[in-house]
N, C-alpha and C positions, 0 to 999 in steps of 0.2 A: 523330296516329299514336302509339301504345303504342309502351313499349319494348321488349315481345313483338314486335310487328310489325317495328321496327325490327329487334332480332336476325337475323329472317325472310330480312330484305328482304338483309341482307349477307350471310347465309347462303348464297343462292340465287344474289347476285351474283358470289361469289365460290369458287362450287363447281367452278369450273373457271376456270384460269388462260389458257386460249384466246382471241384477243383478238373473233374473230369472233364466239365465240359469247358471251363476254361483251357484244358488245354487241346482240345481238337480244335478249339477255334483259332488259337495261335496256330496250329499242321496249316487248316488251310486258308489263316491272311497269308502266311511265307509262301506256303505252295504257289497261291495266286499271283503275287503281287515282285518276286524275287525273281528277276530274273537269269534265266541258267537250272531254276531248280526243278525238278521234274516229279520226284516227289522226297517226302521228308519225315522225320520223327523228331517227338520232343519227350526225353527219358525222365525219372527224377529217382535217382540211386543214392540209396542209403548201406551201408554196411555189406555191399557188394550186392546188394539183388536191388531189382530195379521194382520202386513201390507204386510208383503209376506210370503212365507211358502214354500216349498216340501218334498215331500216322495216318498222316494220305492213301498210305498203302502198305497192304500187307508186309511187301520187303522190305519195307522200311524199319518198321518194327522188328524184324527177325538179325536186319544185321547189328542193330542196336544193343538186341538180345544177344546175339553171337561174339559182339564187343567184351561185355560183361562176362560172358562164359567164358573166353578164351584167356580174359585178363589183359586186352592187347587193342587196340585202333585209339580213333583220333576222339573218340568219344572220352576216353580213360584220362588223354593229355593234357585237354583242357583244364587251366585253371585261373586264379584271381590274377598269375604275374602274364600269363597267356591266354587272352578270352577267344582268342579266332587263331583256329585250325583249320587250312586251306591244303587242300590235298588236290593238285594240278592236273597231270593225269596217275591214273592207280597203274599203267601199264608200266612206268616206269617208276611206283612210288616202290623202298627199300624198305622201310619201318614196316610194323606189324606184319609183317608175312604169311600170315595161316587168317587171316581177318582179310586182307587184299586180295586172296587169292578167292576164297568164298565171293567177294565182295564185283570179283572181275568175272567170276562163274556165272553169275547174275546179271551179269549184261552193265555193271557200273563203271563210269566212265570218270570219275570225277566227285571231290564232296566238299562240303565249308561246314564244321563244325564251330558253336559259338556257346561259349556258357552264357547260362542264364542266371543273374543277381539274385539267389534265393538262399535265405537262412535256412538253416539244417538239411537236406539232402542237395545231392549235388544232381543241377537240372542241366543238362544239356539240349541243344538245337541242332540237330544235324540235315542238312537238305546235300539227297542225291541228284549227279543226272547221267543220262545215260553215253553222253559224249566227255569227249577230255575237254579240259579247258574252258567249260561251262560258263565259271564263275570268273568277274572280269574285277576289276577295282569299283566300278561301281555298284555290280550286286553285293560285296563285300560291305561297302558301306551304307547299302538299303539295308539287309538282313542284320548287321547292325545295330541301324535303329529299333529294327523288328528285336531283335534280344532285349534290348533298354528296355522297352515298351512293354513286352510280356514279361519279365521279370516281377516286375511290378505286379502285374495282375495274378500271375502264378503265387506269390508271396501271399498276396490276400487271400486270396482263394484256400493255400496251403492255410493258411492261420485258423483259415473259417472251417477249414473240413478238421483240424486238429479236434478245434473247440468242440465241433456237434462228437467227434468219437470220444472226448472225453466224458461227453452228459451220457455219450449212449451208455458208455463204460457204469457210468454211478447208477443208471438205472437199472441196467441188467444186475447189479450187486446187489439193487435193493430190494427188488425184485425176488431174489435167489434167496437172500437171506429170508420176508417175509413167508416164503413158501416152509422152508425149516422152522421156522419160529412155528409157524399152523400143524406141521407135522409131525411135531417134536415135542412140543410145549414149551423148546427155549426160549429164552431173549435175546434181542438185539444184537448185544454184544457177542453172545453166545454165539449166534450165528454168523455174523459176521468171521470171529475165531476159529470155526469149523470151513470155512470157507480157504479162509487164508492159512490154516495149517494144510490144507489139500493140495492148495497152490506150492506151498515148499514142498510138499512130499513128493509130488510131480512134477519139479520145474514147470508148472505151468502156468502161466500168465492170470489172473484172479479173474479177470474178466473173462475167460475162455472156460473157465469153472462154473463160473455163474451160470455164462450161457447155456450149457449142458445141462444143468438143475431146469432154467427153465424152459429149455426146449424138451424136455423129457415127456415123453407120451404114455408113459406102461409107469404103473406104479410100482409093480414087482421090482422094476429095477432100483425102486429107491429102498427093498428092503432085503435085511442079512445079518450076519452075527454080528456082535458088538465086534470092534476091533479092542486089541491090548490097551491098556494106561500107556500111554505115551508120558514120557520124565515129568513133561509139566503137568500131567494130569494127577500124577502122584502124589506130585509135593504138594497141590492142591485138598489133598485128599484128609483129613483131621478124623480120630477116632477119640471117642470123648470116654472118660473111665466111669461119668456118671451114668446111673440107669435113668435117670429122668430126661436123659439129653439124647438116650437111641433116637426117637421119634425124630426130634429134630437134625440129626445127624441124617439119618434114612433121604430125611426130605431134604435136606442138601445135596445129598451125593444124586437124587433124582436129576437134577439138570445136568450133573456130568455125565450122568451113564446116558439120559437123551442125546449130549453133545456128541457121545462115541457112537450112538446108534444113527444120529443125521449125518459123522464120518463117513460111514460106513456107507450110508447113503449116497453120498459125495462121490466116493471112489466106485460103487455101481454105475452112477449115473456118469461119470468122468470117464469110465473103462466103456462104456457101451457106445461114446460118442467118438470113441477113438475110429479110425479106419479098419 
């Protein structure tokens, strides 16, 4: 590969910082350009489930998928002291057995799996073909280049789509919170704390809460009994022995009894977005 080519090749990869569509355009420079490869997918697995993905072709994607399901192929092996997994022919490969056997059901003949240099999930390159023996010393060493090259731009890309779900994340909070603050009479804070006690009560994600607040279409579902004093809400709670301080006691205990009635809110609106 020229150095023209090269140029090209990160040009193209990184003409947009999109992380989706940077990586379909890595499926088909490899597809195109590797010879031996017929078609191919590029994974990015995090915590065992695979968080984005693309292919050339449907099967591409499914044996990828089926890698991961099974807990078994050459997808799994790849790593920083092994970057290229060359699988010669599958009719006589030993490893993974219920992955090669799917994989030969399918008409596959042969694969080169290549990690790709990415911080936090692990991105693999996997191109099929439908013959054995496809992939020769010099596709090994094009597809290669082709990992170097997209690493790079997967990483950016990965960085840039982190960033926008972060903003998305603080806006739907604040979002969710000024809706309670309007429907409640709390504050800021107040909702904010309504928010995030929801989140512990339901191992659920904070942003995932918000978004049910503000995706909510029926007001009914934001309303219902108070819920109980929760511990903190108790210790919170102060009764004054003088008569000139009911008044001001009353109107204190006003924002907590709102906070348990926008909970309450929370866990309608939370419970209706469930499945």
């Amino acid at each position: 590969m020229q150095g023209q080519d090269l140029a090209g090749l990160v040009e193209r990869l990184s003409a947009e910082p999109e992380l989706d569509y940077t990586l379909e355009q890595v499926v088909e420079e490899v597809s195109a350009n590797v010879p031996g490869c017929d078609f191919c997918a590029v994974s990015l697995v995090r915590r065992g489930d695979i968080e984005h993905a693309a292919a050339t072709d449907p099967l591409a994607q499914q044996l990828d998928a089926l890698q991961v399901e099974l807990g078994e192929g050459p997808s799994l092996e790849v790593s920083w002291d092994h970057e290229i997994l060359w699988v010669h022919d599958l009719a006589t490969e030993s490893r993974w057995p219920r992955w090669v056997r799917a994989a030969r059901d399918q008409g596959v003949g042969s694969s080169l799996t290549l990690l790709l240099p990415v911080d936090g999930p692990q991105a693999m390159l996997t191109m099929y073909s439908h013959r054995s023996g496809a992939f020769d010393q010099a596709s090994i060493d094009l597809a290669a280049v082709y990992a170097r090259l997209s690493g790079v731009a997967v990483q950016q890309a990965y960085h840039q789509d982190g960033l926008r779900t972060a903003m998305q994340s603080r806006l739907a909070i604040g979002v969710a919170q000024g809706i309670l603050m309007q429907r409640y009479g709390i504050s800021l804070d107040r909702a904010f704390e309504v928010l995030r006690r929801r989140s512990n009560e339901t191992n659920t994600k904070l942003r995932d809460v918000a978004l049910a607040i503000v995706h909510q279409t029926d007001p009914r579902a934001l309303e219902g009994p108070a819920l109980q004093d929760s511990s903190a809400s108790k210790a919170e709670k102060t009764v004054s022995p003088k008569r000139t301080n009911l008044t001001t006691s009353s109107e204190s205990g006003s924002d907590e009894t709102q906070s348990r009635t926008a909970d309450t809110a929370t866990l309608a609106t939370s419970s209706a977005s469930q499945p």
